[in-house]
MITILO-616456 format. One record per atom (N, C-alpha, C): residue in one letter; atom name; x, y, z. Coordinates in pm, 1 decimal. Each point is the difference from the previous one (the first is absolute). Example, Ala and Ser with C-alpha at 12.3 -4.5 7.8 and 13.67 -1.06 7.14 Angstrom:
// residues 2
a; N; 1319.0; -569.0; 780.0
a; CA; -89.0; 119.0; 0.0
a; C; 90.0; 120.0; 0.0
s; N; -35.0; 105.0; -72.0
s; CA; 82.0; 119.0; 6.0
s; C; -77.0; 109.0; 73.0
END
This chain:
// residues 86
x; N; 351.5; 1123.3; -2637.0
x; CA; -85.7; 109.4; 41.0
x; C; -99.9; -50.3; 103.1
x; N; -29.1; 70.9; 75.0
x; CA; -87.2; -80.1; 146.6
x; C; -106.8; 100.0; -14.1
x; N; -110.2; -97.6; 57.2
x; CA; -132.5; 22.4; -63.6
x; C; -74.7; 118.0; 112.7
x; N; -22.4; 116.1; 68.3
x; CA; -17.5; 57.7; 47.3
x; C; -121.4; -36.7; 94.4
x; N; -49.2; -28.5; -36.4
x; CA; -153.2; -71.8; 93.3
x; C; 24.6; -120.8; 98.1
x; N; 124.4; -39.3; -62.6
x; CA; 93.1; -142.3; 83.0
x; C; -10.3; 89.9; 129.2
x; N; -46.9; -122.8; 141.7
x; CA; 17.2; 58.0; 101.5
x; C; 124.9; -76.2; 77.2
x; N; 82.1; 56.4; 117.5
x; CA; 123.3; -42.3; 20.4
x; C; -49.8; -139.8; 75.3
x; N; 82.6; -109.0; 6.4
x; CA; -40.0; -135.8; 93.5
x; C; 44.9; 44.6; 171.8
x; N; -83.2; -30.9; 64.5
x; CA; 42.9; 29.6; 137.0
x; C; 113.5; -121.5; 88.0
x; N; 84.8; 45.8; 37.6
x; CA; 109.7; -103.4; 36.3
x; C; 20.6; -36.6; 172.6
x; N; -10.7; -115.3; 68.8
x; CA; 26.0; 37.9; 123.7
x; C; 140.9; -108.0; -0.7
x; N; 117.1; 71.9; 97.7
x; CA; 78.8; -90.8; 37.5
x; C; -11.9; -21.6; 169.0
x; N; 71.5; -151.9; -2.2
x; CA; -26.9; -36.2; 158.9
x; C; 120.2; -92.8; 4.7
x; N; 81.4; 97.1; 140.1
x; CA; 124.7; -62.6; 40.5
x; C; -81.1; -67.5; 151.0
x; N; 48.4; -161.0; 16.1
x; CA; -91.0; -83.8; 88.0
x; C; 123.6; -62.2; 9.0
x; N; -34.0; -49.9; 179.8
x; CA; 119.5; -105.1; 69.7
x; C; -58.8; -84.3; 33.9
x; N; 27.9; -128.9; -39.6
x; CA; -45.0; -126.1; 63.6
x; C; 57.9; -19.9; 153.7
x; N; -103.2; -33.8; 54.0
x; CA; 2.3; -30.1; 154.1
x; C; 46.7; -105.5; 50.0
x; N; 50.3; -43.4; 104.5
x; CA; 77.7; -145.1; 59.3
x; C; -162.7; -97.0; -2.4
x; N; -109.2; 52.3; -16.8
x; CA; -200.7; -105.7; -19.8
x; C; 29.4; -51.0; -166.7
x; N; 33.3; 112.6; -27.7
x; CA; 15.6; -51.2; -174.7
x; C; -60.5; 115.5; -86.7
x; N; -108.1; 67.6; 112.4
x; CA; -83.0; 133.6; -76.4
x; C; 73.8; 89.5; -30.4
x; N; -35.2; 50.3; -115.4
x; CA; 67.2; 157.0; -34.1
x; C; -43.4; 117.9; 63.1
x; N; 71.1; 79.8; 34.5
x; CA; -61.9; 144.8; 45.8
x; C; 51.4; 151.5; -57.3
x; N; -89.0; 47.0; -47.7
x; CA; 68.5; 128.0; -91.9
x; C; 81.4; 96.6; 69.7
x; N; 123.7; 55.3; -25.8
x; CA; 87.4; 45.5; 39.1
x; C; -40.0; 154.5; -20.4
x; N; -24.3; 56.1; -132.4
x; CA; -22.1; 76.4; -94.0
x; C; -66.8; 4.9; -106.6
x; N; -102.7; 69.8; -89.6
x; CA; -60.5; 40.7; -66.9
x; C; 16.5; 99.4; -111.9
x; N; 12.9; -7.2; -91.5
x; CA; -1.9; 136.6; -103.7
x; C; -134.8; -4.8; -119.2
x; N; -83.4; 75.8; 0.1
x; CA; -107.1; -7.2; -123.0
x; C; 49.3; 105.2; -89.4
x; N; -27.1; 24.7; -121.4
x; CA; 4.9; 83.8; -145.5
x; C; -134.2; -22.6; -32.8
x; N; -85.8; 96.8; -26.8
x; CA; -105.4; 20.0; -33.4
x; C; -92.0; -37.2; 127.6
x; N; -108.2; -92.4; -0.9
x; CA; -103.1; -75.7; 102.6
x; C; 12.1; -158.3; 56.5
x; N; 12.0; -28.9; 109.7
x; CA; -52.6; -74.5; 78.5
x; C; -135.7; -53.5; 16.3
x; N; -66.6; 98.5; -21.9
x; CA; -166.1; -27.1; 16.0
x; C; -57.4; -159.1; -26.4
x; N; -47.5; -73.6; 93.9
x; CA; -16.0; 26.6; 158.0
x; C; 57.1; -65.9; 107.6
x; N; 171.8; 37.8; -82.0
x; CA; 53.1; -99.2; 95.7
x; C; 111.7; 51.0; 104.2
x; N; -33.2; 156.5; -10.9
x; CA; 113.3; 67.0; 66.1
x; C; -13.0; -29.7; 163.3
x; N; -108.7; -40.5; 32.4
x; CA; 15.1; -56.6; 155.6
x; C; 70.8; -84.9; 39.6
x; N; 12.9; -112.9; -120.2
x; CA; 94.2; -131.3; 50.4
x; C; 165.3; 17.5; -69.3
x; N; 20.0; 130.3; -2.1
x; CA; 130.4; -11.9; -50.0
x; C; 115.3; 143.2; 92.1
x; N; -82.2; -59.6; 179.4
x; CA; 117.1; 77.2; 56.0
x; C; 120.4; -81.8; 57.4
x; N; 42.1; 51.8; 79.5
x; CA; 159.9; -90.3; 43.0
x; C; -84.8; -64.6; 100.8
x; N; 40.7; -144.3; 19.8
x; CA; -78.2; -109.9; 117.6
x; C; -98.5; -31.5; -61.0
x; N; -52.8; 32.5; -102.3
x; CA; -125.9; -109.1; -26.3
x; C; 53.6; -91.3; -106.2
x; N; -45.0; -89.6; -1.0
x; CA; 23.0; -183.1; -71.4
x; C; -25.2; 40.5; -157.1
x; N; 91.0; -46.8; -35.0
x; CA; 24.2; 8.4; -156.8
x; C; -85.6; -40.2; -68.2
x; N; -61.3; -145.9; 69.8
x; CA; -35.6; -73.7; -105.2
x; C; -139.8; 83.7; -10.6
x; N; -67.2; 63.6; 110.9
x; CA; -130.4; 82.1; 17.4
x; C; 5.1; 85.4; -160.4
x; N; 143.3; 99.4; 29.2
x; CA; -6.4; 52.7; -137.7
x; C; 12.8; -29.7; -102.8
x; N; 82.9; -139.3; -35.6
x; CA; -54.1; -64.2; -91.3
x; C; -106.1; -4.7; -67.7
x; N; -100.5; -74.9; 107.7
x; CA; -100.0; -38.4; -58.0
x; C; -54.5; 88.6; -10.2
x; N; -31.1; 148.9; 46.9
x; CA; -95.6; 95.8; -31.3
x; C; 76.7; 103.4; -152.5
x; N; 139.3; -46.4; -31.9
x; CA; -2.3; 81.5; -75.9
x; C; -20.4; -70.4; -176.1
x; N; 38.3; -158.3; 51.3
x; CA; -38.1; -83.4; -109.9
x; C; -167.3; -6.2; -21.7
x; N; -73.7; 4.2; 79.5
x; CA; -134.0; -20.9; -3.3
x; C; -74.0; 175.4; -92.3
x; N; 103.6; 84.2; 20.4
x; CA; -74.7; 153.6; -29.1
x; C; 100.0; 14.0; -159.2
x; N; 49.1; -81.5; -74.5
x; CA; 20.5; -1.3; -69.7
x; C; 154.9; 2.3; -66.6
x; N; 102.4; 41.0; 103.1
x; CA; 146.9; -26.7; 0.4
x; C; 51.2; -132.7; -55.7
x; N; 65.2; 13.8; -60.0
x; CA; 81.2; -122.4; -47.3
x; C; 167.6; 14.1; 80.4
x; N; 69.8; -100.4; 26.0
x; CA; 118.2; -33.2; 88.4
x; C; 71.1; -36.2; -99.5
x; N; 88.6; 97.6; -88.9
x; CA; 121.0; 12.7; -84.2
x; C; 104.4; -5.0; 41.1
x; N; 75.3; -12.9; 137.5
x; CA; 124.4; -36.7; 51.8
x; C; -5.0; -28.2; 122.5
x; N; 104.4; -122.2; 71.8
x; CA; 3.6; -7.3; 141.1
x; C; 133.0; -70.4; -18.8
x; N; 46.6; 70.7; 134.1
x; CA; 171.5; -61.6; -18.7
x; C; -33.3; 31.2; 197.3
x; N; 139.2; -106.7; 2.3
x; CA; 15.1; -7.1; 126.2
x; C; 143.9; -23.7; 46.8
x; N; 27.1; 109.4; 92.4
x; CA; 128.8; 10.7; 42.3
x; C; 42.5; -37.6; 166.2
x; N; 28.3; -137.8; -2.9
x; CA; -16.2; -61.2; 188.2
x; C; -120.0; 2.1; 42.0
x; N; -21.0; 68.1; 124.1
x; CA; -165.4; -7.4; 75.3
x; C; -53.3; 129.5; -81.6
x; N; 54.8; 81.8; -45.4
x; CA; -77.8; 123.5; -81.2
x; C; -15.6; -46.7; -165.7
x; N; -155.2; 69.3; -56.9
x; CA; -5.5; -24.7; -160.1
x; C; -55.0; 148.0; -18.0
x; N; -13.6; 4.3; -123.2
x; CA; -115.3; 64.4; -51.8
x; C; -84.8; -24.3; -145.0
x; N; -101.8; 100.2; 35.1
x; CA; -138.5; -58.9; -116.0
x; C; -5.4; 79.2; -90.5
x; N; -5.4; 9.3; -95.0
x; CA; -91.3; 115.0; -58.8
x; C; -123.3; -37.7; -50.1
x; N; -115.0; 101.6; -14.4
x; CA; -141.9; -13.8; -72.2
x; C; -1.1; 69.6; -75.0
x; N; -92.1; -37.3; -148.9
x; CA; -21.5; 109.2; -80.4
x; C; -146.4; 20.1; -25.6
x; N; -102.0; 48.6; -26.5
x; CA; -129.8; 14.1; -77.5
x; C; 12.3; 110.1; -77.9
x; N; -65.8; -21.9; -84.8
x; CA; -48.7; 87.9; -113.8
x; C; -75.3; 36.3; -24.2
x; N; -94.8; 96.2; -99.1
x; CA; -143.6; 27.0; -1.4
x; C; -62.3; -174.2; -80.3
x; N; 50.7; -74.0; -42.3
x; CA; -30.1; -152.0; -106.6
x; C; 12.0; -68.1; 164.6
x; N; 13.6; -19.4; 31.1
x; CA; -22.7; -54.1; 132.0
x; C; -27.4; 7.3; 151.5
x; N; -88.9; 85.7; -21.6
x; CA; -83.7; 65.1; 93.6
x; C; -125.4; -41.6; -4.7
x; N; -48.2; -28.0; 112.1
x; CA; -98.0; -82.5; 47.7
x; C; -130.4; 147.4; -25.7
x; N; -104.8; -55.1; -10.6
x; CA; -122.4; 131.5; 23.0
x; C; -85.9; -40.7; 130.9
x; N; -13.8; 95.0; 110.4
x; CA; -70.9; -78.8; 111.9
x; C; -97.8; 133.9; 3.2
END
């Protein structure tokens, strides 16, 4: 039975191609629920690792990364238990 007050975890995925430098660059984007405040660094051409770090720092945790040739992808998860208060 699921607890009704449970709020949903917000999910972002990120399909990213590594570059002939070595940097990643995001290909594509998908969020479920919020981004907040990282939906700026998660369009096509901006550097992965940017969104990385802004989405690990706002409280996302990195539950899968697989990589297929020069293309991978990420997923993030947060929850309301791991959500930062600013």
């Amino acid at each position: 039975m699921q607890n009704e007050n449970q709020t949903a975890p917000d999910v972002v995925t990120i399909l990213w191609r590594r570059n002939q430098n070595g940097s990643r660059t995001i290909v594509a984007a998908t969020v479920i629920g919020s981004a907040h405040p990282c939906e700026n660094c998660l369009q096509p051409g901006d550097r992965f690792s940017a969104a990385r770090t802004c989405l690990l720092n706002n409280g996302f945790q990195r539950v899968f990364q697989e990589m297929f040739g020069d293309f991978g992808v990420s997923v993030f998860v947060r929850t309301s238990t791991n959500m930062n208060c600013q």
